[in-house]
N, C-alpha and C positions, 0 to 999 in steps of 0.2 A: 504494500500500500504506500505511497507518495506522500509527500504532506498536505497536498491537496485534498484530497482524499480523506486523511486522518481530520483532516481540520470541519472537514463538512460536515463527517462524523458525529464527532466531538460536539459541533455547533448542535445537529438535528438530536443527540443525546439532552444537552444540556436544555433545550426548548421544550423535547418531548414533540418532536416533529418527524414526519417518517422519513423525510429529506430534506437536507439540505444543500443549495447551488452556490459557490462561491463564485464573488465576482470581483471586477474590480471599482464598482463602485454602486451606493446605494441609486442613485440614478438611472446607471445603466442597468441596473437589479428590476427597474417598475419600468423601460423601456421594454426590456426583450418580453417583460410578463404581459405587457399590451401586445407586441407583437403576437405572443401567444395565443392572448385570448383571442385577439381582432373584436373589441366591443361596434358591434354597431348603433347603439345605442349615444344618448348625447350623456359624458362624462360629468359629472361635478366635484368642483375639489373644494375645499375649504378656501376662502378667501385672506388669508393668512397662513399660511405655510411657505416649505420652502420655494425661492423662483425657480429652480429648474426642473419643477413638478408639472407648472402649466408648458416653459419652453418642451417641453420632450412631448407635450398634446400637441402641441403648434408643431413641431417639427416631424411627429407624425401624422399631418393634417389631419387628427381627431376632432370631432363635433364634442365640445366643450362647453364648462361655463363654473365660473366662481359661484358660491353661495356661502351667505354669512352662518357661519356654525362654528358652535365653542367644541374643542374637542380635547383631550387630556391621552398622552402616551401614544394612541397610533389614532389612522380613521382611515375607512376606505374611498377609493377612488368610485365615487359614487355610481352603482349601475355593475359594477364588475366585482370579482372577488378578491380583488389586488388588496392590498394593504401596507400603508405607508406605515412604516412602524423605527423610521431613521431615529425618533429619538427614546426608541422605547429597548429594554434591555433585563428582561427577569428571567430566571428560571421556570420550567415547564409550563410557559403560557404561551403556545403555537396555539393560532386561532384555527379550530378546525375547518377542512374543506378552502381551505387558504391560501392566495401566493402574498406571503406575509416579507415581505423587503425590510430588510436590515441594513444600518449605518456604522461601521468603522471609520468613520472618520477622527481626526486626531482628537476633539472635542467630546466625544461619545465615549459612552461605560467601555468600550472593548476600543481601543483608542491604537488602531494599528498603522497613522497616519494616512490612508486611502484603503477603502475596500467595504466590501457589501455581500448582499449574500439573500438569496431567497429561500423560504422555508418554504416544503409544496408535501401533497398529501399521497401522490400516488408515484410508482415509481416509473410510469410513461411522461410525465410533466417533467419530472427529474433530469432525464433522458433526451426531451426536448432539449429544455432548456440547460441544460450543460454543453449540449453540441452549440446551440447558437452562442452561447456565451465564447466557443471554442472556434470560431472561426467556421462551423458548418462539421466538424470533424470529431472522431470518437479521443480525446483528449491524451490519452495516455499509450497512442499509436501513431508508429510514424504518418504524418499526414499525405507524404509520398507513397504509401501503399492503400490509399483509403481511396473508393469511386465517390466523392463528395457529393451529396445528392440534395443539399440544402443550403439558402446564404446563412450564414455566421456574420459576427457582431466585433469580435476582435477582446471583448470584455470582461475577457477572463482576470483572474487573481495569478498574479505569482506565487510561484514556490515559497520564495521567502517570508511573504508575506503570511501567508497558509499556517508555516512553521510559527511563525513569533503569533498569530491570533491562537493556535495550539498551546503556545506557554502564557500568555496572556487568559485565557478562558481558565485557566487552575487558580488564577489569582482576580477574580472579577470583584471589585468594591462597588455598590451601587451608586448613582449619582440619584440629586434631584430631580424628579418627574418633569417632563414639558409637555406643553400644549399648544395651543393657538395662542395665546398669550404673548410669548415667547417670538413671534413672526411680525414682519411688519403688515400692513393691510397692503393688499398686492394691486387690488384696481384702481388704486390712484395712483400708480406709475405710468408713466407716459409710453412703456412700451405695451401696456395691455388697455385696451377695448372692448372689454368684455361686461355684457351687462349682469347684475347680480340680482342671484337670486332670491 
């Protein structure tokens, strides 16, 4: 096993999750899970959260829309099963039937300076989504002997990374709970035009 691998582990252990995807960023963790789903539905986010929650709607030209809602620890991406959970970080609370996105970022309980990771319930989403993350390819084989039969993302985790979020998860201190709070209100920025709901 790899440290990739052990670290995913480790992660879907310590959540109580049947899988988990490491990536390399909680971003790119709620982009490939769209990709995934393909919601055709019109999306809603929280009008306070992080910006490159709505940038990654716009840049997947999803049908969108801000609405005001107080939310504490994670909330979903309204319509889908996604779940933004960048600043949330406890022991075995994987929301079931879930792609539950995770933030290591340097600021966060598990503070590996960049990297992300989705928690998913079945091991066919798993399987998706570790190939897309891996560039279209089964990750731990040469990609020169693989017939590539899907695009990939590039959005993988490194090794290193993998290893130190492995010796970091034995030592996890909780931090203070966030919410919407914590964000600035995102529809009075001049890059978004979004009416609210």
């Amino acid at each position: 096993m790899d440290f990739i691998e052990q670290f995913e582990n480790d992660l879907a252990k310590y959540f109580d999750a049947p899988f988990a995807v490491a990536t390399d960023s909680c971003t790119h963790a709620i982009e490939l899970c769209l990709r995934l789903v393909q919601p055709k539905i019109k999306i809603t986010i929280p009008a306070r959260t992080y910006i490159s929650i709505p940038f990654t709607l716009i840049k997947l030209n999803l049908d969108w829309q801000f609405k005001d809602l107080d939310w504490k620890d994670y909330y979903y991406l309204g319509g889908t099963n996604i779940i933004d959970a960048a600043v949330y970080f406890d022991k075995d609370s994987y929301v079931k039937n879930s792609l539950m996105c995770l933030s290591f970022q340097h600021k966060k309980t598990l503070s590996l300076g960049r990297g992300g990771a989705i928690l998913c319930s079945n091991k066919q989403e798993y399987n998706l989504l570790k190939r897309m993350a891996w560039d279209g390819r089964i990750h731990n084989m040469a990609w020169r002997e693989q017939d590539i039969d899907m695009i990939g993302y590039h959005y993988y985790m490194t090794p290193e990374t993998a290893q130190l979020g492995t010796e970091k998860l034995k030592e996890i201190v909780p931090k203070p709970k966030q919410g919407s709070t914590d964000y600035p209100y995102l529809p009075k920025m001049k890059i978004f035009k979004k009416d609210i709901d």
